[in-house]
N, C-alpha and C positions, 0 to 999 in steps of 0.2 A: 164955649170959647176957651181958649188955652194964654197963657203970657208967652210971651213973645221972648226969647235967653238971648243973654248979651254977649254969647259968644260970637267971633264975627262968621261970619259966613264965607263959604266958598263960593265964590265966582263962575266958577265953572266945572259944577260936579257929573262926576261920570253919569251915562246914562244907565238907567235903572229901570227892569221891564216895566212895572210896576208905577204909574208917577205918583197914585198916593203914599206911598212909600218915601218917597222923596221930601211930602209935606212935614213925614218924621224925624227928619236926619236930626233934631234939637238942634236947630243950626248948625250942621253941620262940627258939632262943638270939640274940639281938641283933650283930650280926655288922657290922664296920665292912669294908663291901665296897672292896677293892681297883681299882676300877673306873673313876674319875674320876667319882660319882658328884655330887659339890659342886665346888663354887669351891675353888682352891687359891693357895698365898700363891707371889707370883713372888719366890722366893728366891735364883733360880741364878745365879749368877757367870761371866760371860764370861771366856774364858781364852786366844781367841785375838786375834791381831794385826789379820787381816785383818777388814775389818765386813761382817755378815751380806746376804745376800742370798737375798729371795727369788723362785726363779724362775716357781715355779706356783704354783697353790693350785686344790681341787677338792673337791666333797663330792658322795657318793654311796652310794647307800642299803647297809645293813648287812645280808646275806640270812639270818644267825643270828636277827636280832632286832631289830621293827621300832621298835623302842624306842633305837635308835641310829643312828649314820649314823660310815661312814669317810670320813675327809678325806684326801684323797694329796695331797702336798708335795714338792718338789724345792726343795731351800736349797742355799745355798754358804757356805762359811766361817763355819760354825755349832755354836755347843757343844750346844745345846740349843733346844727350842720346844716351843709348845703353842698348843692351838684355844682361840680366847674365840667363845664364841655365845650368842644372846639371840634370845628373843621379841620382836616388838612390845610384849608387855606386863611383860614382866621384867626388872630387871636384870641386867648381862652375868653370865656365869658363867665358866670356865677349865676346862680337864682340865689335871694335871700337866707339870711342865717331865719333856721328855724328850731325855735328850740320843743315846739310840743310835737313829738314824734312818736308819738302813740300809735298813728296808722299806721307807721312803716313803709309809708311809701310819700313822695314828694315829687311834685309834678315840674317837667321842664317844659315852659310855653315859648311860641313865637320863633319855630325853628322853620328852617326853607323846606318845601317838599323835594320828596328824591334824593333827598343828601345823607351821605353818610356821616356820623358824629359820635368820637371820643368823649366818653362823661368819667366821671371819678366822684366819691362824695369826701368831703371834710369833714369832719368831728371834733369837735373840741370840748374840752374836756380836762381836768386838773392840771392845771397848765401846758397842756400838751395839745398839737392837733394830729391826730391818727385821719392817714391816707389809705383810700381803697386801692385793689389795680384796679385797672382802666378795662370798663366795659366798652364796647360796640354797636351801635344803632343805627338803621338805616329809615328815615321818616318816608313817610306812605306819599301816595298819588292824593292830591286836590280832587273832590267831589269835579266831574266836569264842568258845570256851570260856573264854579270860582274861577277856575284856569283862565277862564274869560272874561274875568272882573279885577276891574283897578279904579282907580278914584284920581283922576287930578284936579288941579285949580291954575286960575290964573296967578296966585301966588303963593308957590309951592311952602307947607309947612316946612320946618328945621327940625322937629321933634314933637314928641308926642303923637297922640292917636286918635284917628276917628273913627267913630263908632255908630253902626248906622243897622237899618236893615234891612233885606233885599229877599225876594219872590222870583221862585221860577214857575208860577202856575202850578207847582205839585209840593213844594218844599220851602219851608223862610230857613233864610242865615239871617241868625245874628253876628254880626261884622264888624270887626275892627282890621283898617287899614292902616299901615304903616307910615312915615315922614315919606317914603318912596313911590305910596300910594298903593303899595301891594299888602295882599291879603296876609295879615298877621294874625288872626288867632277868629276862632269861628264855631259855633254852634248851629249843629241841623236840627228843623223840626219839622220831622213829615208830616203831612198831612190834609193837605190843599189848606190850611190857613195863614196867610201872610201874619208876617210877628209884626206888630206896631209897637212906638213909644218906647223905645231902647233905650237904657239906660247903666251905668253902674252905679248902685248906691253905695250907702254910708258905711256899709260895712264891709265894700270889696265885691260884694257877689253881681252879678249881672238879672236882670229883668229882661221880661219881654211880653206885651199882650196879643195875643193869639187870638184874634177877632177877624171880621169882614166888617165889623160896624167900624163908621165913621162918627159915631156922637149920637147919632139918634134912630140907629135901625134897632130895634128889638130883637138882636140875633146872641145865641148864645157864646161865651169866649171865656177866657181864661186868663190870667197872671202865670208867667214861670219862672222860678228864680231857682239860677244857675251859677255853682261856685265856679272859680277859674280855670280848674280842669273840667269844666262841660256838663261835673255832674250837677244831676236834679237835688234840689235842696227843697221844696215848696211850691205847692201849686197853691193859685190863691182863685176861686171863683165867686160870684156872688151868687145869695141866698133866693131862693125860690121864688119868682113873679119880679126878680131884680133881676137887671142885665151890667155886663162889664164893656165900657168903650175902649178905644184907645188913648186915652187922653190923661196925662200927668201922672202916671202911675208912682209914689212915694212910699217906701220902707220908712218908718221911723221908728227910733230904737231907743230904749232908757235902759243903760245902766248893760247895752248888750243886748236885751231881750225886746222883740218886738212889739 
């Protein structure tokens, strides 16, 4: 058995090929994604001497999910930066100040499919914020099965996200819908196994078990945990003549480390 989460429920959730699928939504539970999914307040404080510079800027598509796009960036004398990007028809938006940029690249999540979108990156840096030009991106086509996925209720959220997951007989998303009930951000995993037990943990990344067991079939499965841009972080399976269900799957961390 599983505890039962006190988030409230949706009244009337979209239909789902899948209905044990459905037994997973964690009540359908409201979930403030990790993700750079909004606008965020430029808070961060420059700390060093020398003033930022930037020497590249680039956007390029996201192969996790077409619902975002990676920006790669090379700065100098920089504490921190972030993507501002905008429609033609929107006002701009931001993903979070980040100041460990050692990968060089920073992911923009939660964009509309088929749209073309302006980004630029900030830097900031010895009292100064050094501006890119403005790159160009056009986000990719919705996997088909999404195209035809929405989520309502009888009493529509205002904000935030739910996070659920969903089977089409060959393929699981893991899924997060928007306050509008449209697909906001998504991870494929082929393979005829439905992902159960969706979850974001404590540290930001997203989970998922990859089973057909309900709790007591002896079938083999797996853990996957998946940072915000889609990529693979950890597979997690259990040990020989041991099986994994879908039920309560928890990261717990000390000090950072699992």
């Amino acid at each position: 058995g599983r505890d039962a989460d006190s988030a409230p429920p949706l009244d009337t959730p979209a239909p789902i090929p899948r209905g044990d699928a459905a037994m997973r939504l964690r009540a359908c539970a409201l979930v403030a994604l990790a993700i750079a999914l909004g606008a965020c307040s430029n808070d961060k404080q420059p700390t060093s001497s020398d003033p930022a510079v930037v020497n590249s800027f680039s956007v390029g598509a996201n192969q996790n999910n077409v619902l975002s796009a990676i920006a790669t960036i090379d700065v100098s004398a920089t504490d921190s930066a972030h993507i501002v990007y905008w429609t033609g028809t929107e006002a701009k938006q931001s993903t979070p100040f980040v100041s460990d940029l050692s990968s060089g690249q920073l992911p923009v999540l939660g964009l509309q499919p088929e749209t073309d979108y302006n980004f630029y990156v900030e830097a900031v840096g010895g009292g100064v914020t050094a501006t890119s030009d403005t790159a160009t991106f056009t986000t990719g086509v919705l996997p088909t099965f999404l195209q035809s996925v929405s989520l309502t209720s009888a009493s529509p959220a205002s904000f935030g996200y739910v996070l659920t997951s969903l089977f089409d007989g060959s393929t699981a998303y893991l899924t997060a819908f928007d306050s509008a009930g449209r697909v906001a951000w998504y991870r494929a995993f082929p393979g005829g196994i439905p992902a159960e037990e969706s979850k974001q943990q404590a540290n930001g990344d997203f989970t998922a078990v990859l089973t057909t067991s309900h709790g007591g079939e002896l079938v083999p499965g797996q853990a996957v945990e998946v940072a915000p841009d889609g990529s693979m972080v950890r597979t997690f399976t259990a040990p020989d003549g041991s099986y994994l269900d879908g039920h309560e799957f928890q990261l717990v961390f000390n000090n950072g480390a699992y």
